[in-house]
C-alpha positions as CSV (number, residue, x, y, z in Angstrom):
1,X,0.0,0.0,0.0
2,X,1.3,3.4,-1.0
3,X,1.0,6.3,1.3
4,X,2.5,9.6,1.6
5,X,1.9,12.6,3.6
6,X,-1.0,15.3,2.0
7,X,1.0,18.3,0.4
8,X,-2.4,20.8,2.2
9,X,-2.7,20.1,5.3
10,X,0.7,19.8,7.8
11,X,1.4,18.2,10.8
12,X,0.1,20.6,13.5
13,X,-0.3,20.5,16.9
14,X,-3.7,19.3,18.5
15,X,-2.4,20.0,22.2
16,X,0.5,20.0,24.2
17,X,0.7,18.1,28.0
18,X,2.9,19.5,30.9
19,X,5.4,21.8,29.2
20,X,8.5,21.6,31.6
21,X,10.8,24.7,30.9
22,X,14.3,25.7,31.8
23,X,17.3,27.9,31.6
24,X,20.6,27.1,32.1
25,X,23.2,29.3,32.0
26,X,27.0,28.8,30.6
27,X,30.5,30.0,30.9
28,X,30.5,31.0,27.7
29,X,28.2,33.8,27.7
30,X,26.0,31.3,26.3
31,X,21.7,30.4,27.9
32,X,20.4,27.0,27.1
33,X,16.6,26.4,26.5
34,X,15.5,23.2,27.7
35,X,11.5,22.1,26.6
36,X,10.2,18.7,27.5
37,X,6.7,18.2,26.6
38,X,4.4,15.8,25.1
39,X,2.7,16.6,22.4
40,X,-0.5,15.7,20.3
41,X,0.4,16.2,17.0
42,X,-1.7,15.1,14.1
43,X,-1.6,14.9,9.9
44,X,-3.3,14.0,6.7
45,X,-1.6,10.7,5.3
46,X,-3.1,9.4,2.2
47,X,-3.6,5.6,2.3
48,X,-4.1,4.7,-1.7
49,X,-7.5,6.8,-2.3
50,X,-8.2,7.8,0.8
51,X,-7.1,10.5,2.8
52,X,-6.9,9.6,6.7
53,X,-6.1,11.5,9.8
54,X,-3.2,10.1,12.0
55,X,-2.5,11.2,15.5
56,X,0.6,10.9,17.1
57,X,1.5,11.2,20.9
58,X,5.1,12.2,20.7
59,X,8.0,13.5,23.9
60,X,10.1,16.0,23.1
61,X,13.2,17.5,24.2
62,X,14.7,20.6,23.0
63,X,17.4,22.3,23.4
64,X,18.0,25.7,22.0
65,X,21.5,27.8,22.6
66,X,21.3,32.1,22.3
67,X,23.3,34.7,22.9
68,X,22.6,38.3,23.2
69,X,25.1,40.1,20.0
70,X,25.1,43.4,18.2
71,X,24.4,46.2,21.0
72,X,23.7,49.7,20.3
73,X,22.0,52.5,22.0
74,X,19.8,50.0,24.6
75,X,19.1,47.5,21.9
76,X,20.7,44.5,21.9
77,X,19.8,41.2,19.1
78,X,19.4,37.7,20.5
79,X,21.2,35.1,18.1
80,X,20.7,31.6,18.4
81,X,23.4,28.9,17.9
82,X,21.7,25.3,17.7
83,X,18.5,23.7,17.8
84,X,18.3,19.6,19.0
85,X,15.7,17.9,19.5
86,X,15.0,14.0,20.7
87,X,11.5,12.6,20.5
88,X,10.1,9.4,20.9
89,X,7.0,8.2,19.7
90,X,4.8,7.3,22.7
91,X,1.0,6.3,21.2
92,X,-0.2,6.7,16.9
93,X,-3.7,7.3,16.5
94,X,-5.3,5.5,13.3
95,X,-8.4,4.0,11.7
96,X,-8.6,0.8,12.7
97,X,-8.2,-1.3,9.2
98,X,-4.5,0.5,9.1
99,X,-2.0,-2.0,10.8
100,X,0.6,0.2,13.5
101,X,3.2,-1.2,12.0
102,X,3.0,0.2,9.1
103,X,2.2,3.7,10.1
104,X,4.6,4.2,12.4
105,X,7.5,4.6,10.0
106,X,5.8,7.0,7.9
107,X,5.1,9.1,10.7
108,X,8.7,8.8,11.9
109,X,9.5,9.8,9.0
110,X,7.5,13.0,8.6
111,X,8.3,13.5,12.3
112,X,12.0,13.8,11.3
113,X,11.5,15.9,8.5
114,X,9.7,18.5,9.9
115,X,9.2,18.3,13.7
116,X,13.2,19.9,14.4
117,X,12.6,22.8,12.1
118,X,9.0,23.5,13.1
119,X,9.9,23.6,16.9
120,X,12.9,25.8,16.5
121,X,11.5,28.8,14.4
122,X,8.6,28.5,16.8
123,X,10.9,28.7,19.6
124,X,12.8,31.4,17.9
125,X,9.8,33.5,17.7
126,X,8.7,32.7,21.0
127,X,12.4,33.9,21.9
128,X,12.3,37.4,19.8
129,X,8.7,37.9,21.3
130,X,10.3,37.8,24.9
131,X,13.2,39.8,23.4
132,X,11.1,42.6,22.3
133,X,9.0,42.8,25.5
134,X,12.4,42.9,28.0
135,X,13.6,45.8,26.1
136,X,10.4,47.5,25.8
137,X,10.1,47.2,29.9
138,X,13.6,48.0,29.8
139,X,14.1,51.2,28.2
140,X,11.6,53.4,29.9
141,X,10.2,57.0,30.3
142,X,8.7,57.5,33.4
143,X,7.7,60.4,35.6
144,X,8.7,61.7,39.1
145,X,6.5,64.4,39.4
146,X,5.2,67.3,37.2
147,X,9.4,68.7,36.8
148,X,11.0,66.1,37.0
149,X,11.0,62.6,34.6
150,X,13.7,59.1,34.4
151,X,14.6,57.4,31.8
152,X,15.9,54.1,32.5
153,X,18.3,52.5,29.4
154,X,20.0,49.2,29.1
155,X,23.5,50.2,29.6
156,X,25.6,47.0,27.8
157,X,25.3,43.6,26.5
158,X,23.3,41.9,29.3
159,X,25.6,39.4,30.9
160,X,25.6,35.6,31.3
161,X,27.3,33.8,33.9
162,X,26.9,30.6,35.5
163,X,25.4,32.5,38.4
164,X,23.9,35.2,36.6
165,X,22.1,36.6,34.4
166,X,22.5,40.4,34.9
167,X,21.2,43.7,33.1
168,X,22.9,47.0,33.9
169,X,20.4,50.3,33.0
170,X,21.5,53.9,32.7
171,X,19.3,56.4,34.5
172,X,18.5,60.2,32.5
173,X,17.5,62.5,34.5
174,X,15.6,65.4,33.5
175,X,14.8,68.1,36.0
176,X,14.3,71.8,35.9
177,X,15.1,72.0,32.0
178,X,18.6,70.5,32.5
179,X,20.0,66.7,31.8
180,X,21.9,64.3,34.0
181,X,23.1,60.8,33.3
182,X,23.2,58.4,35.9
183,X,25.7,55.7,34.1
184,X,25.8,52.0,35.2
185,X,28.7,51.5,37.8
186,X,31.9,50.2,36.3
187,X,32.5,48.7,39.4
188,X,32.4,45.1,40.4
189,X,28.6,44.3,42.2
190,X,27.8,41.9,44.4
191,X,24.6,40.1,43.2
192,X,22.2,38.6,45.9
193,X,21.3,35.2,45.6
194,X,17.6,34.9,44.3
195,X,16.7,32.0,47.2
196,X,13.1,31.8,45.4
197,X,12.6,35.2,44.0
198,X,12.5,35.8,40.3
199,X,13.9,39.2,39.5
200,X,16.6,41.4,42.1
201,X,16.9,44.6,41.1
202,X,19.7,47.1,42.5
203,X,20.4,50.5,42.9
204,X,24.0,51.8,43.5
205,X,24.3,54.1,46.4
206,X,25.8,56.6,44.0
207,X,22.7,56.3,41.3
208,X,20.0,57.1,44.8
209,X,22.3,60.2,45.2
210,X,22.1,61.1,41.7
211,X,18.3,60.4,42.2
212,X,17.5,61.9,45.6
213,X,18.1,65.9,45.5
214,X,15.3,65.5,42.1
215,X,13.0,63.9,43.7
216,X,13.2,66.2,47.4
217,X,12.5,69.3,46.1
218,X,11.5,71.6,48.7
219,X,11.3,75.2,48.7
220,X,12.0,78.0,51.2
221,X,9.4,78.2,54.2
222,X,9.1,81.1,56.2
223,X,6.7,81.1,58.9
224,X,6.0,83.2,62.4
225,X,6.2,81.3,65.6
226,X,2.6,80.9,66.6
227,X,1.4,77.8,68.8
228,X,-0.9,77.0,66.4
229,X,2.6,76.4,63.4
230,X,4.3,75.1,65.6
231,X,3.9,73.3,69.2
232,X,6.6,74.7,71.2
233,X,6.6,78.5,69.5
234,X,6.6,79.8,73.3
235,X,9.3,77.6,74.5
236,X,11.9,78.8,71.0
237,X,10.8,82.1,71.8
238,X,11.8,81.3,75.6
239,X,14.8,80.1,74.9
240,X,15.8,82.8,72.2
241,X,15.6,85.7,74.7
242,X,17.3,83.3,77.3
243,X,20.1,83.1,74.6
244,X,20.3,87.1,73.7
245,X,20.2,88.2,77.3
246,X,23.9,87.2,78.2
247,X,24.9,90.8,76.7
248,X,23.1,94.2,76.3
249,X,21.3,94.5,73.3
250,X,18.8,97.5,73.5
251,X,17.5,96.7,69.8
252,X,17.0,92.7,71.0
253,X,13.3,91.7,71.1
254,X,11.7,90.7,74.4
255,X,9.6,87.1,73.9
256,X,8.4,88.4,70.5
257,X,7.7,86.0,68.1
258,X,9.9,84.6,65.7
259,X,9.8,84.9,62.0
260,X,11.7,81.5,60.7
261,X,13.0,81.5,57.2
262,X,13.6,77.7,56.5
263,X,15.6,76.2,53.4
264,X,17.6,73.3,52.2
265,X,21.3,74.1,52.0
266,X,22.9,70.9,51.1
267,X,20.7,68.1,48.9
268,X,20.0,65.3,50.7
269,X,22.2,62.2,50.6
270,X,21.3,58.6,51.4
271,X,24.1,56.1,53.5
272,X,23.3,52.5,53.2
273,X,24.6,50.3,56.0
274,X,24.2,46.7,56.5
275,X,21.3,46.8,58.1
276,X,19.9,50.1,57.7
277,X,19.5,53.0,55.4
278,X,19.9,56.5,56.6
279,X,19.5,60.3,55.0
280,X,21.7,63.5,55.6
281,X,21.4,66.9,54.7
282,X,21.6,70.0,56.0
283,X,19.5,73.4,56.3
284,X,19.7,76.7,57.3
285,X,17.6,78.6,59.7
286,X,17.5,82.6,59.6
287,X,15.9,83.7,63.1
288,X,14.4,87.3,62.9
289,X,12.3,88.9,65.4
290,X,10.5,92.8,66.2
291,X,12.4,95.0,68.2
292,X,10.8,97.1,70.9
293,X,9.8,99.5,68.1
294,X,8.1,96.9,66.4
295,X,10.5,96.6,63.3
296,X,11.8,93.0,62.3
297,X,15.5,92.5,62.7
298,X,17.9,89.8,62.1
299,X,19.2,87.6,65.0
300,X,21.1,85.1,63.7
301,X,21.2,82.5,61.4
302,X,21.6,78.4,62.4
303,X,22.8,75.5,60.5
304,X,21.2,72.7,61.3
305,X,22.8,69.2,59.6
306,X,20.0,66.8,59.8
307,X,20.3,62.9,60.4
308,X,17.1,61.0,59.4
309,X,16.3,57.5,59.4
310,X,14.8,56.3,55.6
311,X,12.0,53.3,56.0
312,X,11.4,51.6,52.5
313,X,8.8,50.1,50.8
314,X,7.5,49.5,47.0
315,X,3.7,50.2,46.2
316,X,2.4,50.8,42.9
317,X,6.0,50.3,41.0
318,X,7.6,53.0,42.9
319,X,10.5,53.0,45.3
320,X,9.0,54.9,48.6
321,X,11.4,56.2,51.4
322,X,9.9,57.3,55.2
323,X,12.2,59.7,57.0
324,X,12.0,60.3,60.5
325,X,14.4,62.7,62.2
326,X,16.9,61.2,64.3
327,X,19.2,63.6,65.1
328,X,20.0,67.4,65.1
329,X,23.6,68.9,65.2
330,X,23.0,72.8,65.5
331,X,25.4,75.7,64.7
332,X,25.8,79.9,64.8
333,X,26.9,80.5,60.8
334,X,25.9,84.4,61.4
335,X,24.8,86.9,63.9
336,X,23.7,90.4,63.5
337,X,23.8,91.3,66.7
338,X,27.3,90.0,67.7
339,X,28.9,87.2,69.3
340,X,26.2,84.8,70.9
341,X,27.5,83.9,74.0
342,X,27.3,79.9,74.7
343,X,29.1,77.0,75.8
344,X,30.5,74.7,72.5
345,X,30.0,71.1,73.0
346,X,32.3,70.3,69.9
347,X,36.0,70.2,70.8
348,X,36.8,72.9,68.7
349,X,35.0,75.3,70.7
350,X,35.8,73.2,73.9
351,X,37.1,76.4,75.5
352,X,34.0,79.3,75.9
353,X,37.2,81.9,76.5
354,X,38.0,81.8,72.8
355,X,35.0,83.1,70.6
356,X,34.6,80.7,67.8
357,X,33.2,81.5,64.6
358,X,31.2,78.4,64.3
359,X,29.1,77.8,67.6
360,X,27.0,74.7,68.3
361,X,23.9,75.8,70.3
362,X,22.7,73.3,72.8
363,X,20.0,75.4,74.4
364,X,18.3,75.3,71.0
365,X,18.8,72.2,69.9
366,X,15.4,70.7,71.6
367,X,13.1,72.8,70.2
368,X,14.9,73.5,66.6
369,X,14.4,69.4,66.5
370,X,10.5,69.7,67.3
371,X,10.0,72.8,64.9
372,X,12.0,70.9,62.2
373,X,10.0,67.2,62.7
374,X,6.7,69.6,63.2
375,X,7.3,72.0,59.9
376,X,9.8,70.6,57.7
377,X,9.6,66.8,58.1
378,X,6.2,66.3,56.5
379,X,7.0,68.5,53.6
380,X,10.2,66.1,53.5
381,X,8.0,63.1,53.6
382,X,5.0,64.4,51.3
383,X,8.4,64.8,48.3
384,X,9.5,60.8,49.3
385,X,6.1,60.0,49.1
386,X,6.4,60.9,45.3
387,X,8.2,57.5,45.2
388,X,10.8,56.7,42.3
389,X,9.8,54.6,39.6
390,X,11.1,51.6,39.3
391,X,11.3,49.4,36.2
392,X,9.5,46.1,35.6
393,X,12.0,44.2,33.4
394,X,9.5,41.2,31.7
395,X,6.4,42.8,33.7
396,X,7.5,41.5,36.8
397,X,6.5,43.7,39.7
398,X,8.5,44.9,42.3
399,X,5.7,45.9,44.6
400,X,6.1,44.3,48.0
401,X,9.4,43.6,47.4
402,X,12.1,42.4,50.1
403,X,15.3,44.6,50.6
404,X,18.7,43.7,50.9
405,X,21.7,46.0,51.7
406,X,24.8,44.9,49.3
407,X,28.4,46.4,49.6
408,X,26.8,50.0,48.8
409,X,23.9,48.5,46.6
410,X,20.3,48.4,47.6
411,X,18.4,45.4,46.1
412,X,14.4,44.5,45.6
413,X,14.0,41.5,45.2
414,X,10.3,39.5,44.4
């Protein structure tokens, strides 16, 4: 009996059982695609005059090698180096009056002929699909708030280790009609271990610096000390006239209010320890008052270098930070009305006989930390609150995600 395979119709597949898929990486640069499946493939054969269907139950192993080549301005190509594949024949489906045995080698044969080709340039598809959606989650324009936007751009080649597979991204930073670029760290990086999650991703302590003074953008604040600004207005004010009344001043206010004039001096920068995360920066306080003739002078003005504890979280794809003032180190930078007499705690002021030009204030100190944590922490907090966009490489997202603290890096991990 004749048969061959219908030139219309081709082997196609019916349904496919328990797909088991894996990655292995090699030293070479090199990822290996493992498929094992069974599959339900079926074909017209033609059996003298008649056409007949055939169903095959077939297991399959693939193997497909790629490596990413060619990259150029955050696009990189995927070429792939062989496709193998090993089947076995498990089950044929035919009419009964058709003998097995002389089925099966025709369908081995057609198996042969077409199955490796047919699963490799569906696999390479499958592969540039994949390709095409990494880079399109990779290289992305997103937004901080209404003046300021990232751009997040694969960097290299991505690289492929036995441990690894790593991406590095370049950050653009546009803010205030002026560009910054953030480049990948040239530096070695220690990569977590994933220990069940699928995707780390890392910042460098230098790109959250780059990052940081964009995102906190907070402007001057001038205010009067009133109880209902601030708490402890009459205990400032207290402590103010304590302060002044060490020399004669006939132009010094008497328990007047305060007019504060509040703003950021040095950008905020962020220290990442082992265990803990923590923000500095530093701010300058001009103190001004009415005199007995009820015109506002200048007292002095304070520098106040701020210590604050950062609490991280991700919600909604963005990378949120909670500060919380831990600690307050307060200086005299100026002084309209002469030296301000007070003891220095720092040791170069450790002797109160020799004027310095740099005094740290401790009588202050108490309530400068509850007027800033009342005034300027929440504005602080309402500019973290922004969050920074993170990336989700493949559309994996990061929210929820667990952080670890890396030699300098910060990594999410879910």
């Amino acid at each position: 009996m004749k048969s061959s395979l219908y030139p219309g119709p081709r082997l196609h597949v019916v349904k496919v059982y328990l797909p088991i898929i894996s990655v292995r990486l090699e030293t070479n640069a090199t990822a290996q695609l493992h498929l094992k499946a069974r599959l339900h493939l079926s074909a017209q054969y033609h059996f003298g005059r008649l056409f007949e269907r055939i169903d095959a139950i077939t297991d399959v192993h693939f193997v497909a090698s790629a490596r990413f080549r060619n990259y150029s301005v955050g696009i990189a190509h995927l070429k792939y180096e062989a496709c193998n594949t090993r089947f076995t024949l498990a089950q044929i489906i035919c009419p009964s009056y058709l003998l097995k045995t002389q089925v099966k080698p025709l369908v081995m044969d057609i198996l042969k002929a077409t199955l490796p080709g047919a699963l490799c340039q569906a696999v390479q598809q499958v592969g540039n699909v994949a390709l095409f959606d990494f880079l399109y989650t990779a290289n992305v324009l997103v937004s901080v708030h209404s003046a300021t936007t990232l751009q997040y751009q694969l960097a290299t080649m991505p690289q492929i280790t036995p441990d690894t597979f790593a991406v590095k991204l370049n950050i653009w930073i546009r803010t205030a009609g002026r560009f910054l670029v953030v480049p990948a760290s040239d530096h070695p990086i220690v990569f977590p271990l994933l220990k069940g999650s699928n995707l780390c991703l890392l910042f460098t302590q230098d790109a959250l610096n780059a990052i940081l003074p964009a995102m906190v953008r907070v402007a001057p604040l001038e205010f009067i000390t009133r109880p209902q600004v601030f708490s402890g207005s009459i205990q400032l004010i207290n402590a103010v006239a304590v302060l002044l009344s060490h020399h004669k001043c006939p132009t010094c206010p008497e328990k007047s209010p305060l007019k504060i004039l509040l703003k950021v001096v040095e950008p905020p920068v962020i220290v990442l320890h082992p265990s803990s995360a923590h923000l500095q920066l530093a701010v300058e306080i001009a103190v001004a008052a009415k005199d007995p003739l009820g015109a506002i002078i200048d007292l002095f003005i304070l520098k106040a270098n701020l210590k604050l504890s950062a609490e991280m979280s991700v919600h909604g794809c963005k990378l949120i930070f909670r500060a919380t003032l831990m600690k307050v180190d307060l200086f005299v930078i100026a002084s309209d009305i002469g030296h301000i007499s007070t003891w220095c705690a720092s040791s170069a002021c450790s002797d109160h006989r020799n004027p310095c030009s740099i005094l740290q204030v401790n009588s202050l100190s108490k309530w400068i930390h509850l007027l800033l944590v009342e005034t300027f922490m929440p504005r602080i907090n309402d500019c973290l609150n922004a969050g920074l966009p993170v990336p989700s490489l493949l559309n994996i997202k990061m929210d929820y995600a667990k952080f670890l603290i890396l030699q300098g890096s910060l990594a999410l991990c879910v």
